[in-house]
N, C-alpha and C positions, 0 to 999 in steps of 0.2 A: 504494500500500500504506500502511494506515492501523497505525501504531506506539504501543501505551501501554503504562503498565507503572503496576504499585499497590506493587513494590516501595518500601522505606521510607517507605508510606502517599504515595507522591505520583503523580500520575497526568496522565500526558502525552500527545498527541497529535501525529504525524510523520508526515508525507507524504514516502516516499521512493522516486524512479523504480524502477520494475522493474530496467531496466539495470545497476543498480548491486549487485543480488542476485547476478548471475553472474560478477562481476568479481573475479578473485582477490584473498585477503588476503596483504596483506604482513607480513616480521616486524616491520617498524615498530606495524603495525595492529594483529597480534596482545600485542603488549606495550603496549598502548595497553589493549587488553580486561581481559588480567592486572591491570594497573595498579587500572581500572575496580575490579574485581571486589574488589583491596585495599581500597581505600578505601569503599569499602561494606563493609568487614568480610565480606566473601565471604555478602554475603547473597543468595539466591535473586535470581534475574534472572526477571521473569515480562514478556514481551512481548505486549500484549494479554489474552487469558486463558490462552496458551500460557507455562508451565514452560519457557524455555530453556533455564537452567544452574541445576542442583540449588542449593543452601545449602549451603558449605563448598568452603575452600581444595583442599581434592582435586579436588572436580567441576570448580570454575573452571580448572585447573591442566590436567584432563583434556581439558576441552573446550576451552581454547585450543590444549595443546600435541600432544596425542594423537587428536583425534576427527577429524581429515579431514574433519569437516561444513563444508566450503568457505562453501556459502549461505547455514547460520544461522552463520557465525562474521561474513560480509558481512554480515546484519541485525543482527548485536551490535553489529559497529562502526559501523555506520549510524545505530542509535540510539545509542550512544553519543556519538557525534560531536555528531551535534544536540543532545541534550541541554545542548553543552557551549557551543553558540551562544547569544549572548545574546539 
């Protein structure tokens, strides 16, 4: 699975196993996402050409904490992660 994102104009490429889409998130993981979503001033999260998490502290808030999307909360922090590798 191929990973990009054009949020704050920068645009990345992540190759991440399938396996790891099914695999539950933890609250470690989820507060890792939150975190994310701060420090980007809760800007829209676009993975590839897909909208993941709307624009705004409420969406990121709802989709970490509220939305049970188990598999895209796994490809948030998936690319997340990577992202963060140098």
């Amino acid at each position: 699975m191929d990973l990009s994102t054009m949020s704050n104009g920068c645009t990345h490429t992540h190759h991440i196993p399938e396996v790891l889409v099914t695999e539950p998130v933890s609250m470690r993981e989820l507060e890792r996402i939150r975190d994310y979503g701060q420090a980007c001033k809760w800007a829209a999260l676009v993975i590839g050409s897909e909208e993941i998490i709307r624009a705004g502290r409420a969406n990121w808030l709802d989709f970490v904490w509220l939305s049970h999307k188990k598999d895209e909360q796994r490809r948030v922090y998936e690319y997340i992660r990577e992202r963060s590798q140098p």
